[in-house]
N, C-alpha and C positions, 0 to 999 in steps of 0.2 A: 926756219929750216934752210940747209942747204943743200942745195940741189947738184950734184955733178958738173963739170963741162958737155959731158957727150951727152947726159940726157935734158941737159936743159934745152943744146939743140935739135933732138928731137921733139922736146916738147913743144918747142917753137915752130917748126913746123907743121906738127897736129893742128897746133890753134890759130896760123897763119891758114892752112887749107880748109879750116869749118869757115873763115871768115873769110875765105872766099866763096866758101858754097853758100852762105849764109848771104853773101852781096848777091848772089847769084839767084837763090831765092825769090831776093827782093824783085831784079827786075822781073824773074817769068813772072809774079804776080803781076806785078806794073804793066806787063805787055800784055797780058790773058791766056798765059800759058795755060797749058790744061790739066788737071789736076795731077795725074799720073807723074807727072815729071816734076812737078813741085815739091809730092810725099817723097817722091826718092830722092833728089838734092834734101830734102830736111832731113829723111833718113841719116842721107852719108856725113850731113853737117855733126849732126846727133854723135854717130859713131865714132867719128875725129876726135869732137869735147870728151866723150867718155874713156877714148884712148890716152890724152891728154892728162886726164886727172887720173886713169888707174896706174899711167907713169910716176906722176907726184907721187901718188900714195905708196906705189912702191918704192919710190927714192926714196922717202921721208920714212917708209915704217921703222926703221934700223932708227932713227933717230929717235923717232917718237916712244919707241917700245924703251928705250934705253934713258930716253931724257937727258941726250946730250946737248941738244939745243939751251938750257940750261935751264930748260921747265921740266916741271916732274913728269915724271913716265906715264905714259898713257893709259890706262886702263882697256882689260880688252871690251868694256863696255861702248869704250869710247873710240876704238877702232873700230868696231860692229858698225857705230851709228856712222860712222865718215864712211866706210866704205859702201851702205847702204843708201848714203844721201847721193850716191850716183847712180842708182838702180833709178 
């Protein structure tokens, strides 16, 4: 699949800032952060990944729906399941 210029650097982004919340994660665990602040950085880690692939999927459904990638067309069964597998 391919992905645009401007939304691949947004997608780079999304998934540049979960992995920094996701380092960020790491150390309050490591220091004995206390829980509240740890749910919420994995929250917003969460929300960034989610944002990140409902871009993909939006990039790509035109492609995928159409089978210009040069694979056949995707069924809408099979768009159901990818965009469910980020729920």
């Amino acid at each position: 699949m391919h992905i645009d210029e401007e939304s691949t650097g947004e997608i780079l982004n999304r998934l540049r800032r979960a992995q920094g919340q996701v380092a960020g994660v790491i150390r309050m665990i490591e220091s004995g952060a206390d829980c509240q602040g740890v749910v919420t950085q994995l929250a917003a880690a969460s929300r960034a990944l989610d944002r990140a692939g409902y871009k993909i999927i939006a990039n790509g459904m035109r492609q995928c729906l159409a089978g210009e990638d040069g694979q056949a067309p995707m069924t809408p069964d099979q768009l159901e399941k990818l965009f469910l597998s980020l729920a």
